[in-house]
C-alpha positions as CSV (number, residue, x, y, z in Angstrom):
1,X,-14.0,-33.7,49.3
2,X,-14.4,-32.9,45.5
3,X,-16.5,-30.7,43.9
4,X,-18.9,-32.4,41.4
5,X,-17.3,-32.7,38.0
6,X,-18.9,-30.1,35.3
7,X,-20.6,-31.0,32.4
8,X,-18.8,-30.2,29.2
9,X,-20.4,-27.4,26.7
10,X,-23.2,-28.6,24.8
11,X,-21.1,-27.1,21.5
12,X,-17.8,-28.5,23.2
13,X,-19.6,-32.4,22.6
14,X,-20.6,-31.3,19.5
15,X,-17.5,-30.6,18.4
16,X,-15.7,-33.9,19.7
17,X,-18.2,-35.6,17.8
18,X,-17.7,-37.5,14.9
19,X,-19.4,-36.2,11.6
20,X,-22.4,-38.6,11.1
21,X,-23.3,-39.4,14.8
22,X,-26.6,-39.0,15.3
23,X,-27.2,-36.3,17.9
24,X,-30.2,-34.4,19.5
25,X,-29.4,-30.6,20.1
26,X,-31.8,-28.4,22.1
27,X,-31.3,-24.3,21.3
28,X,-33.4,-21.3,22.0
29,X,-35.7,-19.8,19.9
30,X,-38.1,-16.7,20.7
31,X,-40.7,-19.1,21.3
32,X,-38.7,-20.9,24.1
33,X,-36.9,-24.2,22.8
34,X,-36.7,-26.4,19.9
35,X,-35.0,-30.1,19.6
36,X,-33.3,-31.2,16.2
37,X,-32.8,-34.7,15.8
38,X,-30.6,-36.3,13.2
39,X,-27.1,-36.8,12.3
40,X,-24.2,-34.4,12.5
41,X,-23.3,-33.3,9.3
42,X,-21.0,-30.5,9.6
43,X,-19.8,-27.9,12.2
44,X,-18.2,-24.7,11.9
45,X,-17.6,-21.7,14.2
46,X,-21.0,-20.2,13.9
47,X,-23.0,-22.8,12.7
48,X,-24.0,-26.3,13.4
49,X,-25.7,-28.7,10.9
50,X,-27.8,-31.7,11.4
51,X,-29.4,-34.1,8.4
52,X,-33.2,-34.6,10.1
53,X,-35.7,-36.8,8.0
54,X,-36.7,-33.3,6.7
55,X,-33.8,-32.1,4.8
56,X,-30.7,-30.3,6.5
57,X,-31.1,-28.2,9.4
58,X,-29.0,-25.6,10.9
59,X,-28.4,-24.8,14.3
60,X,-27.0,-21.4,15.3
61,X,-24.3,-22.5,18.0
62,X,-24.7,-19.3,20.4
63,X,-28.3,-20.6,20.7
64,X,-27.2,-24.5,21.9
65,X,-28.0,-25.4,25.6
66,X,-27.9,-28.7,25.2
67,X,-26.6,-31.5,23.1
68,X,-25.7,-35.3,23.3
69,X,-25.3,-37.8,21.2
70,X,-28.0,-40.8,21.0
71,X,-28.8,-43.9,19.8
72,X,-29.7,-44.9,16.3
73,X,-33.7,-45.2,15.6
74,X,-35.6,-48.0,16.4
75,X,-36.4,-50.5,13.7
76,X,-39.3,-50.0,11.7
77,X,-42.1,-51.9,12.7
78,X,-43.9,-54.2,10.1
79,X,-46.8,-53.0,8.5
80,X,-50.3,-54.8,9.5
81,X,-49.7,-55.1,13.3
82,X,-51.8,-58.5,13.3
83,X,-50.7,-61.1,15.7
84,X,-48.7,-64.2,15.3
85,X,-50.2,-67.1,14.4
């Protein structure tokens, strides 16, 4: 029998990642954890950075535990919410 195959890195995904994928990345802070959601904009050997709908974030990468990358957003809902017909 095999052992279980490991789960990659959280920063190794990052890094096999296309530039503009849109990823979620959870990290530590002294509070606990925090998710940034957006696409991936740049990554170097310290740092990771992330476009959210708030501007650019940076993500330390010693303080990633997890990241993937996920779909696109769903599509905006019309405004009004009446019903057809």
């Amino acid at each position: 029998m095999t052992a279980p195959e490991r789960p990659a890195h959280p920063v190794s995904v990052l890094r096999g990642l296309p530039l503009g994928t849109r990823v979620v990345i959870r990290s530590a802070v002294p509070a606990g954890f925090t998710d940034t959601l957006g696409n991936l904009e740049s990554i170097d050997a310290e740092t990771v950075t992330v476009r959210t709908r708030r501007g650019g974030a940076r993500v330390v990468l010693a303080s990633v535990v997890a990241a993937k990358p996920v779909p696109g957003p769903p599509p905006r809902r019309r405004a009004g919410g009446g019903s057809p017909g």
